[in-house]
N, C-alpha and C positions, 0 to 999 in steps of 0.2 A: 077170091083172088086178092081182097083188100086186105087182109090181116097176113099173109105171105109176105106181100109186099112192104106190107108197112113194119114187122119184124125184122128185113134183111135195113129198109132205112136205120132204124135202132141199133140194129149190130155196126152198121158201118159206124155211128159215130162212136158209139162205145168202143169199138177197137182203137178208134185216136185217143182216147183217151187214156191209154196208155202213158206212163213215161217214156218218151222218147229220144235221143241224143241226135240234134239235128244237126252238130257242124260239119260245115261246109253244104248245108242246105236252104234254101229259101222259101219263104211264104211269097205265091206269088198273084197277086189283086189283076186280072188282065182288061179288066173295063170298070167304068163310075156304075154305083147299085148303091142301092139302100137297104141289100139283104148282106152281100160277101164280106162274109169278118171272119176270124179268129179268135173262138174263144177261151183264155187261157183259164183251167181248172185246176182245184186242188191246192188252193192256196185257203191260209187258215184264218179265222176271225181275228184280229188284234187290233188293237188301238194304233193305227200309224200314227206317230209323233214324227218323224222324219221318214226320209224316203231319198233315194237314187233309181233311175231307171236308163237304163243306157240300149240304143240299139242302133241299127244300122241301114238307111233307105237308098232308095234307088228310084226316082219317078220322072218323067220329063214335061209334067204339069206343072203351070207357074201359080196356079191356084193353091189355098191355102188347103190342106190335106188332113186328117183325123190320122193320126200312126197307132198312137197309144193313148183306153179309154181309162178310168180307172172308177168306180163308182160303188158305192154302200148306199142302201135305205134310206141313211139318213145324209148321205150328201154326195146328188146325182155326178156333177161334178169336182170329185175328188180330188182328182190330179188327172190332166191329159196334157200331150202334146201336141203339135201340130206342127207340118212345115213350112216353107214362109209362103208367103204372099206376097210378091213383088219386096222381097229384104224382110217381112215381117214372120218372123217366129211367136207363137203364141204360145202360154202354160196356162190352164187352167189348177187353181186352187183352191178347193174352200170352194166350190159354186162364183170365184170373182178369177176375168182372164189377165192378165200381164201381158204386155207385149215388148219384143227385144228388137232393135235394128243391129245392122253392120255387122252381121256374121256372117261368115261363109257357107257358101252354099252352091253345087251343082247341078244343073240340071242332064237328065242322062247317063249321071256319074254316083260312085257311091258317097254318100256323106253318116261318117258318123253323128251321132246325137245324144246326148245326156242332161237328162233334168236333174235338178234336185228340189227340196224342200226341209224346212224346219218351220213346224208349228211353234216351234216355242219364239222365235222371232217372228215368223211372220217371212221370211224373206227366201226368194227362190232364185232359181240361176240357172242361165246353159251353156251347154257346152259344144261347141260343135269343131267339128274336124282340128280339135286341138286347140281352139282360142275359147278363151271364157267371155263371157258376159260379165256387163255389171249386176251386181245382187238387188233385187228390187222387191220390196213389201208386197205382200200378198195379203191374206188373212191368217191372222197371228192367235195363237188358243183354241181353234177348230183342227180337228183332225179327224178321217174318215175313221167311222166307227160299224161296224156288223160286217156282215159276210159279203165281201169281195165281188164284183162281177167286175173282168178283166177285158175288154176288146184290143185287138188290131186293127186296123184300116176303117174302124167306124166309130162316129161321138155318141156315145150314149144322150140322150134325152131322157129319156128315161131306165130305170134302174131295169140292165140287161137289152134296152132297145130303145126305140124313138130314133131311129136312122136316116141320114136324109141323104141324097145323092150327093148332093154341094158340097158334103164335108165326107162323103169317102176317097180313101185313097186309091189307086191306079199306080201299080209298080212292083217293087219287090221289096221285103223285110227278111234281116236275117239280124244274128246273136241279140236276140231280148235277153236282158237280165236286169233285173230289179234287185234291193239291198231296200232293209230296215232303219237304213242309216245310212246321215252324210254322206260319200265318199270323200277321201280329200285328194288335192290337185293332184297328188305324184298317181294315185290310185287310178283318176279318171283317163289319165295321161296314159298309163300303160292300158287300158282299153282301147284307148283312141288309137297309140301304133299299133294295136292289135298284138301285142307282148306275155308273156304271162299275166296273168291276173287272177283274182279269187271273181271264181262265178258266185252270182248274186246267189241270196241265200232268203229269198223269196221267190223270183224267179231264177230259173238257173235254162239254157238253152239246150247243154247237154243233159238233161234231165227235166224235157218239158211235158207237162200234160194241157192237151189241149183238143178239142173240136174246130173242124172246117165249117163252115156255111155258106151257101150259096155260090159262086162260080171263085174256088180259092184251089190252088195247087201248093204242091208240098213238092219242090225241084231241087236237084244239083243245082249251085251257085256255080252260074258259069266262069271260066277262064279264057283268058286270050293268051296264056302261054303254051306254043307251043313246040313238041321237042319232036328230032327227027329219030 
């Protein structure tokens, strides 16, 4: 009965792994774990030298949150987000964190969010519901190198795992998209109104591959308009 079972486990995540076109869908986190993530595949080995990653949360925890992990062999801490903590937003870069005050931010409500990065200065920034950040040094010459392991809602510790309850997230995530590069402000601005844009060209949402784990739903993003 073991090997039945444990074939149909196999196939269900292989079939996510598909590409798949999730807008107007959400990934949804329904309690704290240190198993339930998201993990996003099929992304290729390269040298990040810069990077953007833009996506969109929903939680009504004031605790600080893992959204996006990003991690290589050789730097567990690659780049992640996190959202705040009592005002505090954190980026991790390089294996060193930065932290930002005085952005906005709702609880219960959606908030956009966008990092960025350039190794070549050294300097990162966010973006939230439309207001930027000041640019603030990170680690300047280091940029993640080998094969990618991507999380949602959980901080890697280690390359693909090392998950701890404290830092999962509880809510909903919807349009991940990642860029090899900058964005610049007019760029990040038509994400933020949700406008046309060029999907990211690492991550793209309407063309995601990814695996569920542990207690994670894949839902319509709900509406409160309604017509008679």
């Amino acid at each position: 009965m073991m090997q039945p079972l444990l074939f149909c486990l196999l196939l269900f995540t292989v079939c996510y792994a598909e590409p798949q076109d999730l807008t107007d869908k959400v990934f949804t986190f329904p309690l704290e774990s240190n198993t339930a993530h998201v993990k996003l595949i099929g992304v290729r080995e390269q040298n990040f030298k810069t990077m953007t990653v833009c996506l969109r949360f929903f939680s009504d925890l004031s605790r600080s949150q893992s959204v996006f992990s990003f991690a290589t062999p050789s730097c567990i801490n690659g780049f992640g987000l996190y959202t705040p903590s009592s005002g505090e937003y954190g980026v991790y870069t390089g294996n060193k964190a930065v932290f930002f005050w005085g952005l906005p931010g709702k609880l219960s409500d959606w908030n956009s969010l966008c990092g960025t990065w350039d190794t070549g200065t050294g300097l990162a920034q966010l973006w939230v519901n439309g207001q930027p950040s000041s640019r603030k040094a990170t680690v300047s010459w280091v940029s993640p190198v080998g094969t990618p392991s991507i999380t949602l809602g959980q901080k890697q510790d280690s390359y693909g795992g090392g998950f701890h309850v404290q830092k999962s997230f509880v809510g909903h995530l919807t349009d991940v998209h990642m860029w090899d590069h900058v964005l610049s402000p007019c760029e990040i601005q038509l994400y933020m109104s949700q406008l046309s844009f060029t999907p990211g060209n690492v991550l793209n949402w309407q063309a995601l591959e990814f695996t569920t784990h542990g207690q994670v739903a894949v839902e319509k993003k709900q509406t409160v308009l309604c017509y008679s």
